[in-house]
PATORNU-32588 format. One record per residue (C-alpha): x, y, z. Coordinates in steps of 0.25 Angstrom, whole numbers, plus 2048, in hexadecimal, padded with zeros to 3 digits. Example, Ala and Ser with C-alpha at 12.3 -4.5 7.8 and 13.67 -1.06 7.14 Angstrom:
residues 2
8317EE81F;8377FC81D;
This chain:
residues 401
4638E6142;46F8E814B;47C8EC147;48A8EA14D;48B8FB14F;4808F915B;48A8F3164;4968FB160;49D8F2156;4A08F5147;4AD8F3144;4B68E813F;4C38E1143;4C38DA135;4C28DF125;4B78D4121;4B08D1117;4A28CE11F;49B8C011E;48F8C4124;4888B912B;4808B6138;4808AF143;4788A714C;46D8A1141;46A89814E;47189815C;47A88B159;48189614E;48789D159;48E892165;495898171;49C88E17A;4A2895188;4B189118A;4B488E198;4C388A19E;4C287E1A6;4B68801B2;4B88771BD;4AB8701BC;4A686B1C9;49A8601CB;4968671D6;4988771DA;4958851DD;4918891CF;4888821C2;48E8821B6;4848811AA;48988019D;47E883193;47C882184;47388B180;46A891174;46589E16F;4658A117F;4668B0184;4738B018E;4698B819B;45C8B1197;4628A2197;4688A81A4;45A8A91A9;45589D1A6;4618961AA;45E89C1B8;45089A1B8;45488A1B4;45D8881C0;4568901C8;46089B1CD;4618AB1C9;4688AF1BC;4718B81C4;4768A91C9;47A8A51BC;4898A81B7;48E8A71A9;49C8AA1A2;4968B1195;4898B618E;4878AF180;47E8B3174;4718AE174;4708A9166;47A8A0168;47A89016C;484893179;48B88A185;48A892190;49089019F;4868961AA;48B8951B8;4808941C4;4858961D2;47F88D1DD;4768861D2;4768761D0;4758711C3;46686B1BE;46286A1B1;45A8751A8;45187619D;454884194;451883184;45C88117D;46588118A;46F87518B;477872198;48386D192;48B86B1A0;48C8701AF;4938711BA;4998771C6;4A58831C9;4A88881D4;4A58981CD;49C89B1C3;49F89E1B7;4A18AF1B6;4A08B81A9;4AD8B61A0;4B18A71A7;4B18A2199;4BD8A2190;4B68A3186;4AB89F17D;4AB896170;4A289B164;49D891158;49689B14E;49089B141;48D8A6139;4828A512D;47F8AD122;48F8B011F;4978B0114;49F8A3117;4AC8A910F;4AC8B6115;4AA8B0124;4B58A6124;4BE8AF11C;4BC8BA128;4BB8AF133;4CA8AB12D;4CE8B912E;4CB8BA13D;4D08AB141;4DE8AF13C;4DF8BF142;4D68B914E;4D18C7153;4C38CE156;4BD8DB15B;4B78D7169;4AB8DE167;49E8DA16F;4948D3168;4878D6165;4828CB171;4888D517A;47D8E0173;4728D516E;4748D3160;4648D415C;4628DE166;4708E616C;46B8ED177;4738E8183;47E8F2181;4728FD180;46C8F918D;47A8FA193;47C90718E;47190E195;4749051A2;48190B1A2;47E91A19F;4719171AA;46691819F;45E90D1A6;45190F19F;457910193;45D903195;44F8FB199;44A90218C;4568FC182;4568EE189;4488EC189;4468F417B;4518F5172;4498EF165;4568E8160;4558DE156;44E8D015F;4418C915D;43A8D3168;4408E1161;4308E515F;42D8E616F;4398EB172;4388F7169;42C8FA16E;4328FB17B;43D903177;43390E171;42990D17D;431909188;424907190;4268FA199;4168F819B;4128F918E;41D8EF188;41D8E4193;4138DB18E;4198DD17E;4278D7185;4278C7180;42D8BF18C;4388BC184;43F8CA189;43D8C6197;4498D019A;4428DA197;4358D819B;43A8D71A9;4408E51A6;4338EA1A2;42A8E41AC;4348EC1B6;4328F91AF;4248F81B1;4238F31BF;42F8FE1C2;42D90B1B7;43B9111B3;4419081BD;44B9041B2;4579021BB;44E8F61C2;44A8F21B5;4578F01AF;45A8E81BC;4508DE1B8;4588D91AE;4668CF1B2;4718D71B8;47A8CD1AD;4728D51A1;4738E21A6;4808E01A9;4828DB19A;4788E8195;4858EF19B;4918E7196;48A8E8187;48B8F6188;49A8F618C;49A8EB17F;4968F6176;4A18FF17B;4AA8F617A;4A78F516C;4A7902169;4B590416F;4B98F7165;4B38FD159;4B990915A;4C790315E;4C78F8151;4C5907148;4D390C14E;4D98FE150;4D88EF151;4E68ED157;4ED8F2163;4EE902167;4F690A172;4EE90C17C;4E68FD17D;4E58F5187;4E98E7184;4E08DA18B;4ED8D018A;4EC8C2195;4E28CA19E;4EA8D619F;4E88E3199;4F58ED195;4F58F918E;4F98FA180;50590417F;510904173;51A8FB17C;5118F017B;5098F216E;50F8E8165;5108DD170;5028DF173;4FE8E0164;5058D4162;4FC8CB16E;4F18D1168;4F48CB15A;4F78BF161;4E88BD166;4EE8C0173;4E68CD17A;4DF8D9174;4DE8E9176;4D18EB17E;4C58F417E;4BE8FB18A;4B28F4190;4AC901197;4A88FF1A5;4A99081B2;4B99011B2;4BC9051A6;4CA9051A2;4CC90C193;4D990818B;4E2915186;4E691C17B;4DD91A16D;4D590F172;4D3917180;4CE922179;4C391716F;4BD91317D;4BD920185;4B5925178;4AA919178;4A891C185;4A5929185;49B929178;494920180;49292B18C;496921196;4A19211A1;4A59131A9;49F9171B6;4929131AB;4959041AE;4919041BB;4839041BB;4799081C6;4738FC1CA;47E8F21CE;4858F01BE;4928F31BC;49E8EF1AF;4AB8F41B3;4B08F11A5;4BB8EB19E;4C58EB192;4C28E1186;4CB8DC17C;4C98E316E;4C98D7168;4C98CA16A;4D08BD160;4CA8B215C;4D68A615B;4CE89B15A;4C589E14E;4C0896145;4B9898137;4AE88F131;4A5892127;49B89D12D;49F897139;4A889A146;4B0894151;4B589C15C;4B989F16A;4B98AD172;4BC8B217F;4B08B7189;4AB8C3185;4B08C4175;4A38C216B;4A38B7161;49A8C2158;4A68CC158;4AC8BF150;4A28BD146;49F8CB144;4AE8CD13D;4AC8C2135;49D8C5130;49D8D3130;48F8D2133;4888DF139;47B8DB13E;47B8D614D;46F8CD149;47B8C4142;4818C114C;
């Protein structure tokens, strides 16, 4: 069973009474629609636009057999956003140079396509529309605390446990000995951390004996990831940099952004203990500029803030990192140093880099609405639908959600 602690999150921006409850009884409990502004469709162009609906699919492994069905690499296919696998999801997949034919992918629909000019890159959306329903709730407690939220409108921005794998959260893990240049530790964790998934038997036997040959055949096909790992570490003994290259530079990539995800969190956590307001010392994400927060401009800011309009931000560690001042200055510079790690960490060896970012503490929610067990919604790239249902249920085990 894993908890919320694993990935750096146990505090609350809310008093409530839990409801307890679950999500995703089947996939159709959990819709995500990707908002777009106005594309300039084209009937003809430089890049296909597929617009997908699509089931229970795991973000890089429909990215595969997308690319297997058209014919072109993975590395060709663009996309605005990663969604959660136990979800029914419309998706836009971008494929430079590509025509459009027809494809055949269980429960794959192609709902449109077109053309544009540029394909479609991470955070092109505005957005994305959630539909959720939560089961196994106390129907009074979850629309009295959904209420709650409509009218104050705010939620910690934590990253959710898709960022980590909610059965199995073990991307910021792997990311963590990426960083710090732990590469055979990092093979060990993605192939074996036993988490809580249908395959945690032949994973823990891995992560006890982390003997490639002798585990190779007990691998089911399913983890096709890490077979190919494996097969590598067979072929090429200790050669655990190559066998990390083996796997997509977009997961590595995302091995790395989990583990600035749980600092992030651990920055967050620590800043809702001291305070869920505004401080000296902040800095202020405000209509793409970012200020510092001093005692001149305190009470306007505080006011924008109220308003839905901006937020204080957390660090997102990377080798540009920029810390804010003061108390809040001192919460980051002190997640990073119990973690052992500098910013010239994030600029790994073999061609990966994050220069890091600031990201709003919390994020508002104007457009909530409250049903019975039920949710409607709509965030901005980035946010997590789960930091939203977790204020409301209370619910501790990852496997909820």
């Amino acid at each position: 069973m894993s908890k919320f602690t694993e990935i750096g999150i146990s505090n609350y921006y809310y008093d409530f009474k839990p409801s307890g409850g679950r999500l995703r009884e089947s996939p159709e409990d959990f819709f995500v629609e990707e908002k777009f502004p106005e594309l300039e469709r084209k009937e003809t162009g430089n890049v296909l636009i597929l617009k997908l609906k699509a089931r229970n699919w795991e973000h890089n492994r429909l990215i595969r057999y997308l690319a297997r069905s058209m014919g072109v690499s993975p590395k060709r296919i663009y996309f605005a956003g990663t969604k959660d696998k136990r979800s029914l999801k419309v998706q836009y997949f971008s494929i430079p140079g590509a025509k459009y034919k027809d494809i055949k992918l269980e429960d794959v629909d192609i709902l449109d396509h077109f053309y544009l000019e540029r394909p479609l890159v991470t955070g092109s959306h505005t957005g994305n529309f959630f539909r959720i329903r939560v089961v196994d709730c106390d129907l009074d407690t979850f629309r009295e605390n959904c209420g709650r939220i409509a009218s104050v409108k705010k939620i910690p921005n934590f990253y959710g446990p898709q960022r980590f794998g909610a059965l199995r959260p073990v991307t910021h893990l792997v990311g963590r000995e990426l960083v710090k240049g732990n590469y055979s530790e990092a093979t060990r964790l993605f192939i074996g951390f036993p988490g809580n998934d249908r395959f945690a038997k032949e994973r823990k036997k891995y992560y006890d004996d982390p003997d490639p040959k002798s585990h190779l055949r007990e691998f089911p096909q399913a983890l096709d990831l890490e077979i190919k790992v494996l097969k590598h570490l067979v072929e090429h003994p200790d050669d655990n940099v190559g066998a990390i290259k083996e796997l997509p530079d977009n997961l590595v990539q995302m091995f790395i952004h989990a583990y600035q995800g749980y600092l992030f969190n651990m920055i967050l956590n620590k800043r809702m203990s001291v305070e869920k307001g505004l401080m000296a010392g902040d800095i202020f994400h405000l209509n793409e500029e970012y200020m510092k927060v001093t005692e001149l401009n305190m009470s306007r800011l505080k006011k924008s803030f109220e308003e839905g309009k901006g937020a204080p931000t957390g660090l997102v560690i990377g080798y540009g990192s920029e810390y804010a001042s003061g108390l809040m200055g001192k919460i980051e510079r002190e997640v990073v140093t119990e973690e052992g790690i500098e910013e010239s960490n994030f600029k790994i060896p073999f061609g990966l880099k994050s220069r890091g970012e600031r990201r709003d503490l919390f994020f508002s929610v104007p457009d909530l609405v409250c049903g019975d067990g039920s949710v409607e919604f709509t965030l901005g790239p980035g946010s997590y639908a789960t930091s939203l249902i977790r204020e409301i249920t209370r619910e501790e085990k990852m496997e909820n959600y």
